[in-house]
Every structure is written in C-alpha cells, then in structure tokens.
Backbone bond lengths (Angstrom), bond angles and torsions (degrees), N, CA, C in turn:
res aa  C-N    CA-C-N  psi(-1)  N-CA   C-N-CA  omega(-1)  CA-C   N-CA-C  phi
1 X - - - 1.453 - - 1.526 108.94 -
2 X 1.103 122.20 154.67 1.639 134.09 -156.70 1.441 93.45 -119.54
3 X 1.648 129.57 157.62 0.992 138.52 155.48 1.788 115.19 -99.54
4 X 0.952 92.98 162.65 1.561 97.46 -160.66 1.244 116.37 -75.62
5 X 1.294 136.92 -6.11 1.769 164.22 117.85 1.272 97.07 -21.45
6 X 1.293 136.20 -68.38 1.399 139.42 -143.61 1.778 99.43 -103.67
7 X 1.414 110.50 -28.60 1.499 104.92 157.64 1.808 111.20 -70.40
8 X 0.959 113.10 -49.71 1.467 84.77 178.89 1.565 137.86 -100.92
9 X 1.660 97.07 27.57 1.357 124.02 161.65 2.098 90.43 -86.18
10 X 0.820 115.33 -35.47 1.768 101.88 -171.35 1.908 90.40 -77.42
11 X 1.013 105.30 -48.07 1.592 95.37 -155.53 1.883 112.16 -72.67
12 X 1.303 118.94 -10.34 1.215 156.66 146.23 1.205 102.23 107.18
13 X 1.173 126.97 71.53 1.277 122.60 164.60 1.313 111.20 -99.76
14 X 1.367 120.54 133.60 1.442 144.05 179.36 2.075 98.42 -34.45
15 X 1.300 111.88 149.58 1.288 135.36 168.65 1.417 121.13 -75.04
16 X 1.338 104.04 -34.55 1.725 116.08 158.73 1.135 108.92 -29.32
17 X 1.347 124.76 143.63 1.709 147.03 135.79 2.072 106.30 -42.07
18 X 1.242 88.44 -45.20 1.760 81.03 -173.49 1.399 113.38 -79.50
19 X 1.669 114.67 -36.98 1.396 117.89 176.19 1.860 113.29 -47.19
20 X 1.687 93.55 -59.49 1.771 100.37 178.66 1.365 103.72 -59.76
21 X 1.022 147.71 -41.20 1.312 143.74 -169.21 1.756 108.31 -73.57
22 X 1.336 111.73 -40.21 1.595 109.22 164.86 1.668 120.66 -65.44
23 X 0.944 115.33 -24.18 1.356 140.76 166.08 1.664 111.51 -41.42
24 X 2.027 87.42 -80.15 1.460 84.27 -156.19 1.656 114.35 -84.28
25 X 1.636 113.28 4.48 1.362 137.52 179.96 1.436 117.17 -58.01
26 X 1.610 105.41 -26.08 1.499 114.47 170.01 1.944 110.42 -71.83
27 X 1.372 122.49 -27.47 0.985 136.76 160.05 1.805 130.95 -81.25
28 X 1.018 124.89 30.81 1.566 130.82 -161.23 1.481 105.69 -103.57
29 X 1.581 108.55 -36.22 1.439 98.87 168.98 1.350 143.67 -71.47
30 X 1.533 95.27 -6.38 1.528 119.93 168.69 1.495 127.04 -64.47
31 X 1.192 126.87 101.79 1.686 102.97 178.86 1.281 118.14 -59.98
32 X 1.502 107.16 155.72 1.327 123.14 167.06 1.931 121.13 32.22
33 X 1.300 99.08 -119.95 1.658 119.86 164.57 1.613 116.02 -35.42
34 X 1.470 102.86 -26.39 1.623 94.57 -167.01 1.723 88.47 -123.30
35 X 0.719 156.04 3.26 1.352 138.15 106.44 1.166 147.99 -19.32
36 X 1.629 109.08 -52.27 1.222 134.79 143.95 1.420 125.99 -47.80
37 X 0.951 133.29 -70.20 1.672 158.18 167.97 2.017 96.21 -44.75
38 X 1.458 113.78 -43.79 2.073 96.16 175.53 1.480 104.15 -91.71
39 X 1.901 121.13 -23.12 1.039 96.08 162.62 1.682 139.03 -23.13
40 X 1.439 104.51 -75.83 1.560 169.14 108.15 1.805 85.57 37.19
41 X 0.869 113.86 -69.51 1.306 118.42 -143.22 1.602 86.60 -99.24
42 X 1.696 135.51 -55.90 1.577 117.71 166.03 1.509 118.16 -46.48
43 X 1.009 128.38 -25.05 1.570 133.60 176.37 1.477 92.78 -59.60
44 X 1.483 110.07 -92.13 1.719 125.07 170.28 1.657 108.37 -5.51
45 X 1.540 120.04 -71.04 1.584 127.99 157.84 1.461 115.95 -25.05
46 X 1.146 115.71 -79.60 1.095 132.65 -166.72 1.449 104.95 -56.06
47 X 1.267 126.60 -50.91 1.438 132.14 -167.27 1.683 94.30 -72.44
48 X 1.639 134.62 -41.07 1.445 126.35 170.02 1.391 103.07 -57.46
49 X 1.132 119.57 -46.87 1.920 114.47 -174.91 1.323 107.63 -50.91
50 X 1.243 124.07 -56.49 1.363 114.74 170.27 1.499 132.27 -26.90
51 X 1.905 86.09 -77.52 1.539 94.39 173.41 1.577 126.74 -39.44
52 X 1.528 92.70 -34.58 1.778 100.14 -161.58 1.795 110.31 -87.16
53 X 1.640 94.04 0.65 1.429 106.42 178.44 1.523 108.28 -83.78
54 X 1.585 127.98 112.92 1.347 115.28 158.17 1.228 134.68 -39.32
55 X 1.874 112.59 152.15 1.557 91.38 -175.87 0.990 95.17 -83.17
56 X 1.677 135.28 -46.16 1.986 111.67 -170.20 1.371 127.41 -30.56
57 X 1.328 109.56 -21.18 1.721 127.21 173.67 1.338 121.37 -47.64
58 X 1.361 92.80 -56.19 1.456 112.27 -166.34 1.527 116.31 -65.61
59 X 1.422 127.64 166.99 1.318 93.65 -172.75 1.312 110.35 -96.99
60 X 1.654 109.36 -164.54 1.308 124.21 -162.62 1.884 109.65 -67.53
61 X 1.119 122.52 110.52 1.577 89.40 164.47 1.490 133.72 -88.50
62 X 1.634 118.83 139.57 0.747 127.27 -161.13 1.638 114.93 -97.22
63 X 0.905 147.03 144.10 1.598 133.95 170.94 1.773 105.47 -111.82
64 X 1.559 79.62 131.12 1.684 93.68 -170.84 1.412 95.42 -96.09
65 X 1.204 126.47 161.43 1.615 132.76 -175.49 1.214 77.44 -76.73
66 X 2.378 101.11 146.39 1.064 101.91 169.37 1.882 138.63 -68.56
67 X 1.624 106.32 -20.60 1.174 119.33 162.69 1.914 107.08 -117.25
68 X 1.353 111.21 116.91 1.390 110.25 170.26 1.348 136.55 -74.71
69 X 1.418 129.79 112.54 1.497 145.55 -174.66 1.353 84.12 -23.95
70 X 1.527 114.07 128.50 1.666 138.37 142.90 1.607 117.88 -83.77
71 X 1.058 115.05 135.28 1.496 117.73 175.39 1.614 104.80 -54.92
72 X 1.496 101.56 148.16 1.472 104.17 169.72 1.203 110.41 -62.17
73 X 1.680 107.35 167.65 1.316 110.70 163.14 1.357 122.51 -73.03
74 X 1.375 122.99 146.43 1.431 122.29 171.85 2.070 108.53 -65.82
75 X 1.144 123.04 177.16 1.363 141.05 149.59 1.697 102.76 -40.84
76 X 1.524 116.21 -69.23 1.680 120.90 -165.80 1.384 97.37 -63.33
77 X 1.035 130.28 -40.79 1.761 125.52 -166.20 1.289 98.38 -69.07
78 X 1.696 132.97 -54.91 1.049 145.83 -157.33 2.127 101.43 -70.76
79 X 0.956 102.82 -33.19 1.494 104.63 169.70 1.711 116.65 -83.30
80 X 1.482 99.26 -25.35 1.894 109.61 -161.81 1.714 83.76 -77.92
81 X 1.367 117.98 -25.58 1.549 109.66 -162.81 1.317 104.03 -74.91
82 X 1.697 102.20 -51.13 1.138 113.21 -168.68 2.149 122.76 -78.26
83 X 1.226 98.22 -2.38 1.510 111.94 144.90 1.100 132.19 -68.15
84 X 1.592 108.66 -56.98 1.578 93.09 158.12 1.164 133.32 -120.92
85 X 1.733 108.78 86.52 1.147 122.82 -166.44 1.936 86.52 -141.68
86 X 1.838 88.61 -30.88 1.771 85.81 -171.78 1.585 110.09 -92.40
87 X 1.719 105.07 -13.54 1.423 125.03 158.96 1.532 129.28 -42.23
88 X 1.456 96.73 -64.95 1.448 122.42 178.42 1.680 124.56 -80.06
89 X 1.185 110.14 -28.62 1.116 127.00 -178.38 1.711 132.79 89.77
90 X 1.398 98.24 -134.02 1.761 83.83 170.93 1.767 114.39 -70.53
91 X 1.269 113.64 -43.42 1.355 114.81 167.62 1.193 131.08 -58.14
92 X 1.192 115.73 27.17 1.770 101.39 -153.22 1.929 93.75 -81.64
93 X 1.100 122.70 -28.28 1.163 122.28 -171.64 1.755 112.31 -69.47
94 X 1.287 102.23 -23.43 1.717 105.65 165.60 1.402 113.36 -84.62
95 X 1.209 108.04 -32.56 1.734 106.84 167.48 1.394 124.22 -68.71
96 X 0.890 103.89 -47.30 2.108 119.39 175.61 1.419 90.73 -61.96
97 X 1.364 161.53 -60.36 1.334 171.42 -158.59 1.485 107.23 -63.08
98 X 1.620 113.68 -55.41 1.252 118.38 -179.13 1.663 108.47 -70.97
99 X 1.718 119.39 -33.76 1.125 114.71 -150.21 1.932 88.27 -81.86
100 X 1.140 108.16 -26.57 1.724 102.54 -174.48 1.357 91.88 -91.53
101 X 1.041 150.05 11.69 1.814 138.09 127.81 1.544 120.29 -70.37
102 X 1.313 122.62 11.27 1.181 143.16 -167.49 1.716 135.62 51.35
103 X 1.330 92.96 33.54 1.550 107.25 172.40 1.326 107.12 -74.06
104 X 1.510 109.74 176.77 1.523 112.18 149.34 1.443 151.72 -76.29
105 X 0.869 151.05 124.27 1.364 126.33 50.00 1.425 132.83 -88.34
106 X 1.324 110.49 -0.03 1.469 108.13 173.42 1.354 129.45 34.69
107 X 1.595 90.39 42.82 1.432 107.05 162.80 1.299 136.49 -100.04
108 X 1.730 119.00 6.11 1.587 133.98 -173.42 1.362 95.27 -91.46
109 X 1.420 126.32 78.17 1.423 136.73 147.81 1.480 101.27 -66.53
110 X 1.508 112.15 145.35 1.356 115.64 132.44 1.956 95.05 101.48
111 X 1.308 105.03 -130.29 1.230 132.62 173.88 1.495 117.70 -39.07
112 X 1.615 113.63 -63.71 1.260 105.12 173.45 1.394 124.33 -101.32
113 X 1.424 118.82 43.38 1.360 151.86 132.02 1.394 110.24 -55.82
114 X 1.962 96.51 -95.73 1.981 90.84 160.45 1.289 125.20 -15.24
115 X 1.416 134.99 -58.81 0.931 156.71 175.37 1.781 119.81 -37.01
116 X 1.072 101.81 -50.56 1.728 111.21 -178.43 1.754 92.87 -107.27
117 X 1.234 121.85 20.85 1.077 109.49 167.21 1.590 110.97 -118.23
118 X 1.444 93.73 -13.11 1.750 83.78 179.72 1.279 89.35 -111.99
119 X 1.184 148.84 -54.02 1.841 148.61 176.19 1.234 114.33 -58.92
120 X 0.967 112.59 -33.29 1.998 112.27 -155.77 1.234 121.53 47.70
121 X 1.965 97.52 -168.81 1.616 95.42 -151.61 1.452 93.85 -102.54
122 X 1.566 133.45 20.89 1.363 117.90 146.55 1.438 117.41 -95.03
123 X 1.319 111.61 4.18 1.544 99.12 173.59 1.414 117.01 -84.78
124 X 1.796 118.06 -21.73 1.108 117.43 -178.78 1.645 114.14 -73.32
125 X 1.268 117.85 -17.39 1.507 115.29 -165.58 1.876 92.56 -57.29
126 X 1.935 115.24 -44.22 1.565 99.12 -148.77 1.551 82.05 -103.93
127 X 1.825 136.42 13.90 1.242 110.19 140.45 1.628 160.71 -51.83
128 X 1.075 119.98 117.88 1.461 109.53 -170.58 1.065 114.55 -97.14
129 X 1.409 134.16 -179.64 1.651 125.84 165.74 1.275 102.24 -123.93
130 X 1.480 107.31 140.92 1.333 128.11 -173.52 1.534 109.93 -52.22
131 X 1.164 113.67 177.32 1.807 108.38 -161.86 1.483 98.23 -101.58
132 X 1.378 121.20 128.47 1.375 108.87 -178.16 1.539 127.87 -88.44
133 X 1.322 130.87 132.55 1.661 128.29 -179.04 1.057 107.59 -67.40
134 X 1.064 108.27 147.86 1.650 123.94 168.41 2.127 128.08 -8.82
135 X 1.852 86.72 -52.44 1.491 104.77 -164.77 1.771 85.13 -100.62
136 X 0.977 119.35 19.98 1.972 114.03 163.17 1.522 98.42 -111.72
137 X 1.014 135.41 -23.52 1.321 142.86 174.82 1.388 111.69 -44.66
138 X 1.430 139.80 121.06 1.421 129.88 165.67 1.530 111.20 -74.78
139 X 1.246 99.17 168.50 1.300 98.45 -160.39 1.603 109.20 -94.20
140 X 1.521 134.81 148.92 1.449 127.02 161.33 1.126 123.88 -39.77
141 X 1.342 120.59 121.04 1.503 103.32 165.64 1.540 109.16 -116.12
C-alpha cells in the first residue's frame, strides 16, 4: 500500500504545498472518505497515464549548462562596484550582500540594484574587481 505523498509523487504532482493543494481542490466538495477515495483514484489514473504514455512522446531532454553565462559587466557597474568597494572598504562585499538581503545601509540605489537583479547575491561572493591603475586610484587625503 502507498501513502498518499508517494501517490502523488508517481502521478506527478509537484511537492509544493500549492501544487497539492491545487490538486486536491478539484475534490473539496466531497466529504471526508469520498474525497479521499476520488482523490485516490485520479492519482491511480494519472499514475496509469503516465505509464501508458510512451517515452518517444515525452519530450526531448535538454541539458542546460550547469552554471548559465551571465552578461558581462557594463563600464557603470564596473565603476558602481568599484565605488563601493573603496566606500565600504575591505568588507564591502559582505556589506553589498547584506544590503541586497535588505539590511542596512541601503545604499545600492540604481546600478547595483540592476546588478543583483540580473546576477544576484551568489554571483558576487566569486566576484572580484579588476586591478586598479595608478590614475583609477583615488587620491590620499
């Protein structure tokens, strides 16, 4: 005998809370036992449809690279980083990280917004910043 988890892991219904809940919503007007029992029995369906589905049917699988090419950085990002990197200091990469988890300082207006919106905040951990020349250098004060 199967538990009702593992029936609708065969019949493929999503692991989600919302998937099972869209699921068994077609069944709600049913009381109790007989709710249970057409659940029960579309699972049962569904899990023969499968089986009885060829695989040539099914579609193609495709393999996606395991990490997907990110666009380069632009010029503005590459300066917006490196502003506040000379802002923040040695940490700035734990600060920029926390602040796009929505801590404070809530100072990444703008650019490196874009930024954690198209990369995110695991791309910054294995980001580096380019090495700066002499005349990118701010000056002592």
């Amino acid at each position: 005998m199967s538990t009702i988890g593992e029936l609708e892991r065969r019949a493929g219904i999503g692991p989600s809370s919302e998937e099972r809940t869209a699921f068994w919503m077609q069944f709600h007007h049913l009381d109790g036992v007989e709710c249970l029992k057409a659940g029960v029995a579309e699972l049962e369906r569904l899990i023969a449809e499968n089986k009885a589905a060829p695989i040539a049917a099914s579609k193609p699988t495709t393999r996606r690279p395991r990490r997907e090419t990110l666009p380069p950085l632009t010029k503005e990002e590459e300066q917006a980083l490196q502003a506040y990197a000379i802002r923040h200091g040695r940490r700035w990469k734990s600060v920029l990280n926390h602040v796009w988890m929505g801590g404070p300082p809530h100072d990444d207006a703008g650019t490196l917004r874009r930024l954690r919106n198209s990369h995110g905040p695991s791309w910054l951990l294995s980001y580096r910043l380019p090495k700066m020349t002499p005349e990118q250098k701010p000056d002592p004060e």
